[in-house]
Structure formats: structure tokens, C-alpha cells
KEKE-734617 format. One record per residue (C-alpha): residue in one letter; x, y, z. Coordinates in steps of 0.5 Angstrom, whole numbers, plus 2048, in hexadecimal, padded with zeros to 3 digits. Layout:
aa px py pz
A X Y Z
...
//
This chain:
aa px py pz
X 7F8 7FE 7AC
X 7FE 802 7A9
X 7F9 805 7A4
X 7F5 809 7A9
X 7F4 80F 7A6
X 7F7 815 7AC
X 7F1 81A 7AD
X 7F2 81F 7B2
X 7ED 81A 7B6
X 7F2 816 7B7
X 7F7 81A 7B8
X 7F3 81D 7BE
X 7F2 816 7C0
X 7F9 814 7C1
X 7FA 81A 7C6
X 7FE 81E 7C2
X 7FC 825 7C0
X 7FC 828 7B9
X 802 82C 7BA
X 805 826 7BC
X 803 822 7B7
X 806 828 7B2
X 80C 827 7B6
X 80D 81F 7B5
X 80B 820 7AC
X 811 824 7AD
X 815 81F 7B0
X 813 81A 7AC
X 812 81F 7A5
X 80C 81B 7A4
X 806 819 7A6
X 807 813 7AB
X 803 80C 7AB
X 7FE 80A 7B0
X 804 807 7B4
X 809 80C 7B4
X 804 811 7B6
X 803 80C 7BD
X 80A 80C 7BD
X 80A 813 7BE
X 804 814 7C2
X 806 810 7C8
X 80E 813 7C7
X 80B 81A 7C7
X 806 818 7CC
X 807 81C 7D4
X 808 815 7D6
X 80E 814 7D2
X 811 81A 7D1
X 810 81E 7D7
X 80E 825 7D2
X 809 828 7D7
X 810 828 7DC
X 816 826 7DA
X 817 82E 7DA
X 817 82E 7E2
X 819 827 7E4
X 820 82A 7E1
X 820 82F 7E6
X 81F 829 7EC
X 827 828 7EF
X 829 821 7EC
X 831 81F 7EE
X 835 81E 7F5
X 83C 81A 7F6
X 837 813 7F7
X 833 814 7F1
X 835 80F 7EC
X 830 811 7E7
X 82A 816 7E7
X 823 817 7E4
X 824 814 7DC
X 825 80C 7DD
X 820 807 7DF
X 821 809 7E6
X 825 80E 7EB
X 82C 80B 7ED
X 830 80D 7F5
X 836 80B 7F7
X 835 807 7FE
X 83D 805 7FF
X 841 7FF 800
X 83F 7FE 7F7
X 838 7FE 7F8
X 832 801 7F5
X 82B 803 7F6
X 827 804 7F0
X 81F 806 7F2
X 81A 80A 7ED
X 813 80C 7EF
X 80D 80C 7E9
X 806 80D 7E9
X 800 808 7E6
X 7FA 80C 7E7
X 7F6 80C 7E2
X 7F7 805 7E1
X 7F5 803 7E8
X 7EE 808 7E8
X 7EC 804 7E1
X 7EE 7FD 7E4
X 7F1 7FD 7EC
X 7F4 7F6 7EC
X 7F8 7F7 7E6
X 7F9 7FD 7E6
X 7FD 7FD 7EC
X 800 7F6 7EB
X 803 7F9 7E4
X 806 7FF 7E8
X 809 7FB 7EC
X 80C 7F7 7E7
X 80E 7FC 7E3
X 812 7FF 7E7
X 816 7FA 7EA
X 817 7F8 7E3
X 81A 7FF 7E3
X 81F 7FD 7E8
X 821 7F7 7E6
X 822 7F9 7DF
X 828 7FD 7E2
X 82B 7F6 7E5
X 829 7F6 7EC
X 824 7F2 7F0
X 81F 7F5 7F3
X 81E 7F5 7FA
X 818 7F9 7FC
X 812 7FB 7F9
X 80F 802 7FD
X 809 806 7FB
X 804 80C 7FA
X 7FD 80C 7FA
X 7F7 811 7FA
X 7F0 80F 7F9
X 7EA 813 7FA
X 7E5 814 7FF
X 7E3 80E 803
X 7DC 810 802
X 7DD 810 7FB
X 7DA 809 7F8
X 7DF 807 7F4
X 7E5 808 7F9
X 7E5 801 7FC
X 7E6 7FD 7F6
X 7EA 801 7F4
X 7EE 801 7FB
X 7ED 7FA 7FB
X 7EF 7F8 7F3
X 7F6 7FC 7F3
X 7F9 7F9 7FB
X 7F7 7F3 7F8
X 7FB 7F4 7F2
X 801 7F7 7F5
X 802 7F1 7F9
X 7FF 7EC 7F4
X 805 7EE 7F0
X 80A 7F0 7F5
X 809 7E9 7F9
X 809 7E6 7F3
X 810 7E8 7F1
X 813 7E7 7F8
X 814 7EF 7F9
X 813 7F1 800
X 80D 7F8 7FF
X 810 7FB 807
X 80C 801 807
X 808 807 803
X 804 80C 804
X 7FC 80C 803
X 7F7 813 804
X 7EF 814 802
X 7ED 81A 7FF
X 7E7 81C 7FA
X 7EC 81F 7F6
X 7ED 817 7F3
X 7E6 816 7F2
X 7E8 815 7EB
X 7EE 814 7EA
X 7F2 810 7EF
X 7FA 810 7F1
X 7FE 809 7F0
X 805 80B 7F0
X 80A 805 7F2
X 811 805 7F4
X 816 800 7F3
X 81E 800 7F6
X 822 7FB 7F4
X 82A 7F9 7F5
X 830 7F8 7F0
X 837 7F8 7F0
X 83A 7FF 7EF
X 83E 7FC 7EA
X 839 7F8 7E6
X 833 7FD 7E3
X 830 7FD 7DE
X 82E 803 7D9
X 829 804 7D3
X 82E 806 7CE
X 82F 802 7C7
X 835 801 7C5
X 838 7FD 7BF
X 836 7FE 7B9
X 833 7F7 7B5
X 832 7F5 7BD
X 82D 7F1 7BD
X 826 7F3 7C2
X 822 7ED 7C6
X 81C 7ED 7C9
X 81B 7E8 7D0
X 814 7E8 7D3
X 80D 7E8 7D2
X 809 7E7 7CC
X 807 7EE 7C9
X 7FF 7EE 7C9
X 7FA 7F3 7C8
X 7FA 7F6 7CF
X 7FC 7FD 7D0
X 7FB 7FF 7CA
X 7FB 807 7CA
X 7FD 806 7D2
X 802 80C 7D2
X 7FC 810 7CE
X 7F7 80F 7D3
X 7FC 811 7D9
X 7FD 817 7D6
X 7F6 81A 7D4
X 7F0 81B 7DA
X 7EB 816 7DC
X 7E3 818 7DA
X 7DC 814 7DB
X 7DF 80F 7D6
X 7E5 80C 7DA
X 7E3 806 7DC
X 7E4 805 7D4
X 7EC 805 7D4
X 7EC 7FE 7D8
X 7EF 7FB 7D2
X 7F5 800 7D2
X 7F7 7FD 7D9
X 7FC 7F8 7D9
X 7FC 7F1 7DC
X 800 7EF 7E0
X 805 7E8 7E1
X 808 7E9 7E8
X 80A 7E1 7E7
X 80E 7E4 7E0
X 811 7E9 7E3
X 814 7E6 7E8
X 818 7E1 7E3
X 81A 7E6 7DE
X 81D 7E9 7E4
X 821 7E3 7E6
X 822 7E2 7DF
X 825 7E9 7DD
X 829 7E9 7E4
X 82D 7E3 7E2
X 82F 7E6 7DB
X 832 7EC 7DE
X 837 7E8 7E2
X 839 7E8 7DB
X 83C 7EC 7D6
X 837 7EB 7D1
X 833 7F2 7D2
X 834 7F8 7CF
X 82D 7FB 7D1
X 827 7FA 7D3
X 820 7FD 7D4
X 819 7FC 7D8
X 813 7FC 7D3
X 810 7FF 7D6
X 80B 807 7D4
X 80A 805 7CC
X 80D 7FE 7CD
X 811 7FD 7C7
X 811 804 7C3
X 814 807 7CB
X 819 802 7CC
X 81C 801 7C5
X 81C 809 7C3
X 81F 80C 7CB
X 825 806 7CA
X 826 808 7C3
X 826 810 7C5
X 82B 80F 7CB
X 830 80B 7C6
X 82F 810 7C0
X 82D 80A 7BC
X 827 807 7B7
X 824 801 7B9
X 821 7FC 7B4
X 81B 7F7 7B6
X 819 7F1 7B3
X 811 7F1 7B6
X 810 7EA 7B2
X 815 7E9 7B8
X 811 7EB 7BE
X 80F 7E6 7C2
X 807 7E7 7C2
X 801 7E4 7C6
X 7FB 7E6 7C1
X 7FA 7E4 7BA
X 7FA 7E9 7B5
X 7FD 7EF 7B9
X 800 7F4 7B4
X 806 7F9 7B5
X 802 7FF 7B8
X 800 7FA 7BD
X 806 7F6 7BE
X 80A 7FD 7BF
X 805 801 7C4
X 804 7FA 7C7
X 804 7FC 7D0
X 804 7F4 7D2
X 808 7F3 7D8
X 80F 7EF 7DA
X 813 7F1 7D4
X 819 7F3 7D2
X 81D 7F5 7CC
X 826 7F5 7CD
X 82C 7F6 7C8
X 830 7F0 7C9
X 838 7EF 7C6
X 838 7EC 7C0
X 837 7E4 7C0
X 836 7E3 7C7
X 82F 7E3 7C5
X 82F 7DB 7C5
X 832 7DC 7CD
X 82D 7E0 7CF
X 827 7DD 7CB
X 82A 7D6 7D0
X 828 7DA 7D7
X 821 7DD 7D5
X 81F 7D6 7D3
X 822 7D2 7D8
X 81D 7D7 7DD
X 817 7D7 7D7
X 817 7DF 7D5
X 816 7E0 7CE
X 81C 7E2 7C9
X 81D 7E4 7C3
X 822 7E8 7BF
X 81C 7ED 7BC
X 822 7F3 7B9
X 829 7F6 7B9
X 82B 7FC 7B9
X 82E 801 7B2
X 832 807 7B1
X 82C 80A 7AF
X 829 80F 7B4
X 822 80C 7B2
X 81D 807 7B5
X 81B 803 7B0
X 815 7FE 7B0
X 814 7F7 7AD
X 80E 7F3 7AC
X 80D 7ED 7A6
X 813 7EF 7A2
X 811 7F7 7A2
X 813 7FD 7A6
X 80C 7FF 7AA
X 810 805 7AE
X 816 809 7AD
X 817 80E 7B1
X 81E 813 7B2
X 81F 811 7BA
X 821 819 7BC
X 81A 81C 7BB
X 817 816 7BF
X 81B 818 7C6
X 81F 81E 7C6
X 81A 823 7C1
X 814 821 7C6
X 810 827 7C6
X 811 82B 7CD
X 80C 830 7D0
X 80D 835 7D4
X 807 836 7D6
X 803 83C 7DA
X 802 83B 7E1
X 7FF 841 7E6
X 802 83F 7ED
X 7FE 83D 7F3
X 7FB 842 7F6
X 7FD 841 7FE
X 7F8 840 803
X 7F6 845 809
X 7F8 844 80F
X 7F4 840 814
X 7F1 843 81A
X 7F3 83F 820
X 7EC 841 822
X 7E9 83E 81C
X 7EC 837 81F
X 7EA 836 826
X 7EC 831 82B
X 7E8 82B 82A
X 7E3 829 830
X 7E7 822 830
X 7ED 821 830
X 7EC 81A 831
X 7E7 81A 82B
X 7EB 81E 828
X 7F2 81A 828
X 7ED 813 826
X 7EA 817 821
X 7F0 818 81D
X 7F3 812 81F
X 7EE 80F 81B
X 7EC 813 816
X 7EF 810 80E
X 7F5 815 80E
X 7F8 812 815
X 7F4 80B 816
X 7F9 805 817
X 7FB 802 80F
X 7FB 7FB 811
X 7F5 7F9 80D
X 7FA 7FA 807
X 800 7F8 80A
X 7FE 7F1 80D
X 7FD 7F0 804
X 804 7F0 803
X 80A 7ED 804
X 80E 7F1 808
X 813 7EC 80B
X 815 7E8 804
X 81D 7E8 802
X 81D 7E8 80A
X 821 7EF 80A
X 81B 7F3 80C
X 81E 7F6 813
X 818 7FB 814
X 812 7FA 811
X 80C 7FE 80F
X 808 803 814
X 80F 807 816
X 811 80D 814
X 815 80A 80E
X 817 803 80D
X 81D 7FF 80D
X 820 7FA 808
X 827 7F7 80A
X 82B 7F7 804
X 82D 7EF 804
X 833 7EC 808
X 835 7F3 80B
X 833 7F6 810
X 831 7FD 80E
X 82B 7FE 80B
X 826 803 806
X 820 807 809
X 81B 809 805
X 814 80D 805
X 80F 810 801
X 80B 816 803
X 808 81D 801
X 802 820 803
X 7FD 823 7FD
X 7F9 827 802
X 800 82C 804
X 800 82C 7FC
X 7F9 82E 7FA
X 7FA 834 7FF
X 802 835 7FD
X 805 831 7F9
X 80C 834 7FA
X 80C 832 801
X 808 82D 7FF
X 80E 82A 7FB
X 813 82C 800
X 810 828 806
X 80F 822 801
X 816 821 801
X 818 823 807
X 812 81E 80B
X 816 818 808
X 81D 81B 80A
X 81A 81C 811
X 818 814 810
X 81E 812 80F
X 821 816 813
X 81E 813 819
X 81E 80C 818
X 826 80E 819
X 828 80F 810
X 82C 813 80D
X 826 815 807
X 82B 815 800
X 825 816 7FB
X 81E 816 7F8
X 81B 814 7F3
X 813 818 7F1
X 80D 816 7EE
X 80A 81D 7EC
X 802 81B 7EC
X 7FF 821 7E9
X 7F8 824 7E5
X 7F8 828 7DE
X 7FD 82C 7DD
X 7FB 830 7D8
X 7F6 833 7DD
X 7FC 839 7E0
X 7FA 837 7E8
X 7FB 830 7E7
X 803 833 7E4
X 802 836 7E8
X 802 830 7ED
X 807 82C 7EA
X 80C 833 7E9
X 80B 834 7F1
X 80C 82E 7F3
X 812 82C 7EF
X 815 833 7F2
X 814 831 7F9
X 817 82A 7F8
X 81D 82D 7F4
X 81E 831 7FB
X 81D 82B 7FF
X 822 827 7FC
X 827 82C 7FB
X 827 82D 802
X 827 827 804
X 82C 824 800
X 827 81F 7FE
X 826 81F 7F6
X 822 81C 7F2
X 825 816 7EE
X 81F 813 7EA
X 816 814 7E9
X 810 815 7E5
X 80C 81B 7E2
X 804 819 7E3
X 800 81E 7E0
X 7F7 81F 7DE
X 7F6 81B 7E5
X 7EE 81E 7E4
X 7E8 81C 7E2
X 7E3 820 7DF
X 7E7 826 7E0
X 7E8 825 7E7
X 7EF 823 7EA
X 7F3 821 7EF
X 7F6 824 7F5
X 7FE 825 7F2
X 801 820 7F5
X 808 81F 7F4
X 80B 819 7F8
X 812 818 7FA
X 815 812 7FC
X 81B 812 800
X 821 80D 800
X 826 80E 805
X 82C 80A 808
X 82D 807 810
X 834 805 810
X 832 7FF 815
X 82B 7FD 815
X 82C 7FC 81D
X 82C 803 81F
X 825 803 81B
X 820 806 820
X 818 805 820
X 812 809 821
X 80F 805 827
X 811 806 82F
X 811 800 832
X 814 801 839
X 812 805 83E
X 816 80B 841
X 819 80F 83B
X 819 816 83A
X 815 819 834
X 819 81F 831
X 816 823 82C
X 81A 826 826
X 818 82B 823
X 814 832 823
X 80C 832 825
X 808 837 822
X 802 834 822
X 801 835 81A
X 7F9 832 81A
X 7F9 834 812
X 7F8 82F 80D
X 7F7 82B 814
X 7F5 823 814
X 7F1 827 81B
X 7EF 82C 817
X 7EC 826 812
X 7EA 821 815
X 7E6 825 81C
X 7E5 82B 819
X 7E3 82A 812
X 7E8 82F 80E
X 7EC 82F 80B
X 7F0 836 80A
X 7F6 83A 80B
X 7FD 839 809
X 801 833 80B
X 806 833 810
X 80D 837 80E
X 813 832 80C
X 819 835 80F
X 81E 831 80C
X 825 834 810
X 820 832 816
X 81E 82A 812
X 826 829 811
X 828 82B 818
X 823 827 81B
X 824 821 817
X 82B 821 817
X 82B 821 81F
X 826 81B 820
X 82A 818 81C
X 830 819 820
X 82C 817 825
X 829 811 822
X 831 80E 81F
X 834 810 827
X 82F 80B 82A
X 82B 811 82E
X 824 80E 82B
X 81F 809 82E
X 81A 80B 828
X 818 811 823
X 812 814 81F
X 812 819 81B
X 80C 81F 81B
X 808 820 815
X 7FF 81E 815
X 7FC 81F 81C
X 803 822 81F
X 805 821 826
X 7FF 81D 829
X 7FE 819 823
X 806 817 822
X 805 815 82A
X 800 811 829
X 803 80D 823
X 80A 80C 828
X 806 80A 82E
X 801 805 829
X 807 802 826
X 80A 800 82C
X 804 7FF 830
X 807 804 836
X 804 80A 839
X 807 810 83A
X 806 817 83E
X 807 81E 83A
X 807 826 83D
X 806 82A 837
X 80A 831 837
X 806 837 83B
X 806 83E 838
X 805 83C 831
X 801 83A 82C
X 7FA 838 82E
X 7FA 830 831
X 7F7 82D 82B
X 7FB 831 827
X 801 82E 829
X 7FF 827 82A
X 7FC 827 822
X 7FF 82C 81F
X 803 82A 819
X 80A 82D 81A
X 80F 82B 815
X 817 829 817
X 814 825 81D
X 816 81F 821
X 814 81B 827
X 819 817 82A
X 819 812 830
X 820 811 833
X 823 80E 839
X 829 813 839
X 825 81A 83A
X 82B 81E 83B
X 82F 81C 836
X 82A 81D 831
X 828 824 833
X 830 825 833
X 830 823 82C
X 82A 827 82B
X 82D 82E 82E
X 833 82C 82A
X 830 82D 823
X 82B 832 824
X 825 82E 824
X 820 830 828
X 81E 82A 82D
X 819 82A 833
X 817 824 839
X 810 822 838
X 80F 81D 83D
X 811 815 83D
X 80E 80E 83B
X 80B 80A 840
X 803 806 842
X 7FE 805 83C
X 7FB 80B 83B
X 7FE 811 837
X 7FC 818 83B
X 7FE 81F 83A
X 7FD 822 841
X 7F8 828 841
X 7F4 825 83A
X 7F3 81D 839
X 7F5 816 83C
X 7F3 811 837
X 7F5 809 837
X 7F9 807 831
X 7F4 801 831
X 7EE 807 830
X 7F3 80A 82A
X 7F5 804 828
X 7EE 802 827
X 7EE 807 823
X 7F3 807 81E
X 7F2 801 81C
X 7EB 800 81B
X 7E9 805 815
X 7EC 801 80F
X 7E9 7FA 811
X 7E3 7FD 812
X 7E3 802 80C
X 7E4 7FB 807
X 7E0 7F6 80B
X 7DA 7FC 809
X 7DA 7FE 811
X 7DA 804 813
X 7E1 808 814
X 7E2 80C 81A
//
């Protein structure tokens, strides 16, 4: 293979434009071989060197006193006290997943705890993001069905709980499906480790997994729009062995607690070339391979194969000179491949062997730090025009109303999803999935780690600078109302192509509304992932930048949950009411519109009201919470009445918005709260500044709002748990 001639048909099939390819001649001062130019391909690819939006993610705040390591590594560092650490990062398998759902999704997930680990922590919760198209749509059930199965195929198999995540409908994902995974693991802050080499002669080792034929151009394929032959790139999706991994991690585990180490590295996007090069870059080293060395599973596999290779469970480490024969001890006795494949040199160039000739050799710099960067032309969002409010009229049910939106694909109860996974495994799951935001106890301590996933693309289509601040401030306020101090997020920027200016446009925005966010909110990012030409046929996605949240309960005991489970409480809600109908779920689903701007996020208001629940919730003042977002009011409500099978009676406030303005409107910077200690609440409340108001008290089994409905939690639970069985047995949903 290495006497293939590079026409410019190849070039342009290896994603790489003709001045770009200009730019790796000069880099090389020749003309590259066929395998150096998949080198440079898949370093060079938007996957891999971010050159769409390293110009903006730079402008995005990364550092605080409790973050140990920002965006750069495997994975995102924070400081959780008492000399431990959390170590979290999300990552998108989009393309994968539409191609071939179970794998797609199963190697996402395996990657990213890959990343995690890497770093030397055990990972101890897995979350995700997921956007399918329409339920009408014939492809959207099996795809549905193939990535939750693949989610939890891979994480049971690890014994990682999967606590919770986020799922959402639209057309917009027709063609092109999000499967976005989270993991978040444990390390002493003491016992991290880095990708940097260092140590010339060092010796490089390869554990895991034999390299195949799977994945090839992987990192090419997720970086280029689908079209009507998409189907066609199965064999760049890789195949996954959860079984594998779960002794490679225990492996690599066992030999960080000793000293051996020196870096080390997931294989991950372009396999071998990505984690040989990035760790060589860090250290400002060369590095050699013997690719005779390599451990393969095909016969005949040559050096363009071997280096572009994506086949999972595999990883690539500098160790201390002659502690080979220790660490080779450790990974057999748990039955992972190991091999001593190369070593690193003061030459400052990565260099290829294969059969006694060089096959590649490559000056490391231009690989990483010389990728082309874009500052690509975006035109911004046009602002939409206000909503009439006569234009959305009360409903002629507010029974039918609330059932409807209960049982609508957006609201609908995810059981059906996370019944498949296994969120109790490792035993310290102490709030599973359906809250506001899961909680993982960090293991023998009594405090624990809140994590969430949100955004909603419709607030971005419509305005992706609000849209991008209220992605970030819903997984604040998630934290914030199971009783957590929200630290960091980490994202997972899912967007069309951006060399269409609106679709920069999109990515721009909503990059500047999260930068806000976070500043505001003291709550910056450590860690993410860029996924862009999530289009088929020249059709994209809705912009969809998923943010997962993590913050910190000093003890866990004071956690709070969604559900009212007695009766005699007071509901207090915090927060302003407007009544904003715009880019509405009401407006959606009862009317069949969608238009108008997205509710406006207040920030100061975001971080005072949040900050005083929290108080609230840490002071013992609260029976349970639940934040306000899809549906507003009347479905927050009957999320907490069906969680804890408790009715409840509300009076909405006279003189304001119109009735189903209030009830549906989706205000930001709101919750509602049950407590047994009103005063004392409403105190804390005046305290702060933040606005609070009695709505009524729990109590029967109905939920009534007096004037507008009375309706059995029986009657809405029916509701909002019925869609997604009936949708995946071929019934008909609600």
C-alpha cells in the first residue's frame, strides 16, 4: 500500500482540503506516502484538532481554585476535598451510533470511561445525552432501541452505574441521531496521571485489545455530513468488548499504584496515530514504533491499517526504564495484551517501522500544534419576534392539557430506558434516575457528587446565546436543587456544518451565552468534545450544545429529591413568573408551533435563587425540590405529586399573566419547593432577595389548581409512563 500514488482524489478522500494538503507537503518537504497522509488526515481532522472552534472554545472560562486540570487532557479535574478528585469529561458517538446504534453507542461509552480511567480514577458514574428524530419517523425505534441497549450492554458489563441522562425527539435528528456519553470517576488528588512523555530511550507499551480492521477512518467519518449512502460506513464503526475493558481497567489500576508509569493515554479518535502523537507533542519528544510489534488480530494488516486502526479497549503508555518485565507480570495475570511496540528519541519526529524499513516519519509539531485553524464566517441569528399572547390561547382543557404534555416524547416518563441499565451497581448510587440530577456517594465518605446532562435545542435554533446560557444554567439549577454546590461542567458542542455561516453562527452563539453562564455562575468548564457536519444531505441538526453538570454534597444525607411523599406541606415557589409561551413545550405540543424567542436568562436572578435554595436545602428547610424548565409549573407539579404518589391543591397568583401562561410558561430561575418550615423558608427567601410565593399544600390524590383543573396523580401518572412502552411495542403513543 505504501506505493499508492496521491492524486488529488485521494487527498479529497482522506478530508483534507487542497491547501491543506499543500500545508502537510511543506511540513514533510516532500510528498507524503499513502500512510503519512492518513496520519495527517485523521490529526488534521475536525474530530481530532478542533480547527472549526478552537478559536472560540478558547474564550470559554476554564480555571477556579478547585480545578485541578482544565480542558487539554484525557479528562477535566476538580478538587472535592479531603485529597480527592473528580475526574469527568463527555463525548459525542454520533455518527457511529446512526450507522450502527449498538456499537455505536457501546464504543461511546466505552471510550469515554477509557478517558476517565486513563487519568487513574475509577469510574463510578456513567450519564448521557441522547437526541433521536421523530417518533413518526421508521427509523427512529431501532435506533432508540439499539443505542439504550448498547448503553447499558456496555456499562452493566463494566459494573459502572449509568444514574440518569437526558433523551429528546425531534425531526431535526432524522438523519443524524446524538449519542453523547458521560462518565465521571474517582482518583486521589495525589495519584493522577498525565499524557506527557518524558524520558528519552523510555520505553512505549501497548496493553489491551488486538488492533483490527475496525474503525478505520473513524475520526474522517465523524468529521464529514452523512448523505443517502451512510449506511455504507458501517465498517468504520467500531466493535466493542465490554468484558475486555473491564480487565484492562482493573489491569492499568493495579499498576498505577506503582510507580512505573510515566504517561499514558487512551487510543481512542485515530487509534495509535492520536495517542502516540498527542503524548509525544505534550512531552516535546519523538517517538519510535516497531509496527512488527504491534499486537494484531488480522493477518496481513499493513502500516496505514495498523496506524489509522479505531479498534476499542486499547491503550498506549511511557513506562520507567526496566520495570517492562513488572508491569508485563500485572497485565498478564489479568489476560491484557502487552507489548513493548517502541521508545521515545530526542528527535522531535514520529517515526514508523514495519519489516525493517521506515514507513513513516513525520516531524511531531506540525501534526498537533501547526493544524490549520478557521475563523470561519458566521452571520448571527436572527432574533425571533415576540409572541403575541393572543396568538396562544388558553386551552379548552387544562385536564387535557396537562395530560397531553405529560405524555407528550419530550415530558414522558424515561423508565423504559432506565429499567435497562444498571444504576444501583458499586452500591453508592443514593438518588437514581428521574430527579433533577443524580447522586453517586463517593465511596466510604459520607459526601457525595451530583451530576446532570441538559440542554434545550429548540432555545437554541431560536437564540443560541440564550440558548447556550440556559443549557448551562439548567444543570446548575439541577444541582442545585437536589442540595449541591454545582463545581464544573464539562460539554459536548453537537452541531451542523460550519462552513455554512448560520450554522457558525450557532456554534459562535452558543458558545458566548455558555461562556456567560459559567462566569456567572462560577462554574467553568473543565473538559469536552466539538462535534460538527451532524447533517445529512445538507439538512442539520438542531444546535445542540449538551452541558454536563457535576457538583458536590458535603454529606449526602441532606440530599433532597423530587417526590412529595407526605401530606400537609407547604409549596413555595421561587422565582419570577411571567408567563414566557415562547419556543414553549405548550406551544409545541397543544398548538403546533413552534416560534418566538426562548425564555430570557437572568443570571444575577439564576445565582441568587439558587443560591438561596441551597441554603434552604443544607439548613434542613426541605421536604423536596424540583426545578422549573419543560412544561413549567403545572408539569413540575405533577412530576413531584407522581414521584411520591401525594396529591396537592394550588392557587396561582391573580392579576398577572393569564392562567395558562403561569401554569405552562417556561420561565427560567425558578423552583418549587415543599417544606414543613414555611416561615422559615420565606425568611431565608426575603433574606436573599429572592422572590417567593405560597402556592398551596400537598395533601389527597388528586393535583388541583383551584379555578383551572383537578386531576388524579393516578390519571397523569397513566400518562407519563405510557408513551415510550407503547412507542417500542409498535402501539400507539399518547
Amino acid at each position: 500500500m505504501t506505493g499508492i500514488e496521491i492524486t488529488p482524489e485521494i487527498v479529497a478522500e482522506h478530508g483534507l482540503t487542497p491547501e491543506e494538503y499543500e500545508r502537510v507537503v511543506a511540513a514533510l518537504g516532500r510528498t507524503p506516502n499513502i500512510t503519512e497522509l492518513g496520519i495527517f488526515s485523521v490529526m488534521w481532522s475536525e474530530h481530532c484538532s478542533y480547527k472549526s472552534s478552537k478559536v472560540w472554545l478558547k474564550t470559554l472560562p476554564t480555571e477556579a481554585p478547585w480545578v485541578i486540570c482544565g480542558p487539554g487532557e484525557n479528562a477535566g479535574i476538580i478538587d472535592i476535598g479531603d485529597g480527592d478528585a473528580a475526574i469527568f469529561k463527555m463525548e459525542s458517538h454520533n455518527h457511529p451510533s446512526f450507522i450502527e446504534p449498538y456499537q455505536g453507542a457501546a464504543t461511546g461509552v466505552g471510550g469515554i470511561m477509557r478517558d476517565v480511567f486513563t487519568m487513574g480514577a475509577r469510574p463510578v458514574a456513567n450519564m448521557n445525552a441522547l437526541r433521536f428524530g421523530s417518533p413518526d419517523h421508521p427509523k427512529t425505534r431501532r435506533l432508540l432501541a439499539g443505542v439504550v441497549a448498547g448503553i447499558g450492554g456496555y456499562g452493566n458489563c463494566m459494573g459502572v452505574p449509568t444514574v440518569g441522562g437526558e433523551v429528546n425527539f425531534h425531526p431535526a435528528y432524522d438523519g443524524n441521531i446524538l449519542v453523547n456519553a458521560m462518565c465521571v470517576g474517582t482518583a486521589r488528588a495525589d495519584r493522577i496521571f498525565y499524557s506527557a512523555a518524558a524520558g528519552i530511550g523510555n520505553p512505549v507499551v501497548y496493553v489491551g485489545s488486538r488492533t483490527g480492521r475496525d474503525g478505520i477512518h473513524g475520526a474522517t467519518m465523524a468529521s464529514a455530513e452523512f448523505d443517502d449512502a451512510s449506511e455504507e460506513k458501517r465498517p468504520t464503526v467500531q466493535v466493542g468488548d465490554p468484558f475486555m475493558e473491564k480487565l484492562l481497567l482493573e489491569a492499568c489500576l493495579e499498576l498505577m499504584a506503582t510507580d512505573a508509569i510515566v504517561a499514558i493515554q487512551d487510543m481512542g479518535a485515530a487509534g495509535l496515530t492520536c495517542s502516540s502523537v498527542e503524548m509525544a507533542d505534550k512531552g516535546g519528544v519523538g517517538l519510535e514504533l516497531d509496527l512488527d510489534a504491534v499486537p494484531q488480530r488480522e493477518a496481513g494488516m499493513n502500516p496505514y491499517e495498523i496506524m489509522l486502526s479505531e479498534s476499542q479497549e486499547r491503550m498506549l503508555m511511557v513506562l520507567k526504564p526496566g520495570r517492562e518485565a513488572e508491569a508485563r507480570a500485572i497485565f498478564e495475570k489479568w489476560g491484557v495484551e502487552f507489548a513493548v511496540v517502541g521508545h521515545l528519541t530526542d528527535t522531535g519526529r514520529f517515526t514508523l517501522k514495519m519489516g525493517g524499513e521506515t514507513v513513516g516519519d513525520i516531524p511531531v509539531r506540525p501534526l498537533v500544534d501547526d493544524a490549520p485553524s478557521y475563523e470561519r464566517p458566521w452571520t448571527p441569528t436572527a432574533r425571533p419576534r415576540p409572541l403575541d399572547p393572543a396568538s396562544a390561547p388558553q386551552p379548552n382543557s387544562y385536564e387535557d392539557a396537562l395530560r397531553r404534555l405529560m405524555g407528550c416524547f419530550d415530558v414522558a416518563s424515561r423508565r423504559w430506558i432506565f429499567e435497562q441499565y444498571d444504576h444501583s451497581v458499586m452500591a453508592d448510587t443514593v438518588q437514581k434516575p428521574g430527579g433533577d440530577a443524580a447522586v453517586v456517594r463517593v465511596h466510604g465518605t459520607k459526601k457525595a457528587l451530583a451530576i446532570s446532562t441538559d440542554v434545550t435545542p429548540r432555545y437554541c435554533l431560536a437564540d443560541p446565546v440564550e440558548g447556550g446560557r440556559q443549557a448551562v444554567a439548567e444543570t446548575w439549577r439541577n444541582i442545585t436543587a437536589v442540595g449541591a454546590t454545582p463545581l464544573a461542567i464539562t460539554d459536548c458542542l453537537n452541531f451542523g456544518n460550519p462552513e455554512r455561516p448560520e450554522i457558525m453562527g450557532q456554534l459562535a452563539g452558543c458558545i458566548e451565552g455558555m461562556g456567560e453562564a459559567c462566569r456567572a455562575l462560577d462554574y467553568p468548564v473543565i473538559s469536552g468534545n466539538v462535534s460538527l457536519y451532524n447533517e445529512t444531505n445538507g439538512k442539520g441538526i438542531l444546535p445542540t450544545p449538551a452541558i454536563g453538570g457535576v457538583g458536590l454534597l458535603a454529606d449526602s444525607s441532606k440530599m433532597v429529591r423530587i417526590a412529595v411523599t407526605e401530606a400537609g406541606l407547604t409549596l413555595i415557589l421561587i422565582g419570577d413568573s411571567a408567563g414566557h409561551l415562547g419556543q414553549s413545550l405548550y406551544l409545541r405540543e397543544l398548538l403546533g408551533r413552534e416560534e418566538g424567542p426562548p425564555p430570557p436568562v437572568d443570571l444575577t436572578a439564576e445565582r441568587r435563587n439558587g443560591d438561596m435554595v441551597r441554603r434552604a436545602i443544607q439548613d434542613g428547610l426541605v421536604a423536596a425540590c424540583h426545578d422549573l424548565s419543560d412544561g413549567g409549573l403545572g408539569v413540575a407539579l405533577a412530576e413531584m405529586c407522581i414521584a411520591g404518589g401525594v396529591g396537592a391543591r394550588v392557587r396561582l397568583q391573580k392579576g398577572g399573566p393569564a392562567p395558562h401562561a403561569l401554569l405552562f410558561g417556561e420561565d427560567q430561575a425558578r423552583y418549587c419547593i415543599a417544606t414543613a418550615r414555611p416561615d422559615e423558608v420565606l425568611a431565608l427567601a426575603n433574606a436573599a432577595g429572592a422572590p417567593a410565593t405560597v402556592l398551596g399544600t400537598t395533601g389527597g390524590g388528586d393535583l388541583t389548581v383551584e379555578g383551572l383543573l383537578t386531576i388524579s396523580v393516578a390519571d397523569l401518572r397513566g400518562a407519563h409512563e405510557k408513551t415510550l412502552p407503547a412507542f417500542m411495542s409498535g402501539g400507539v403513543a399518547a
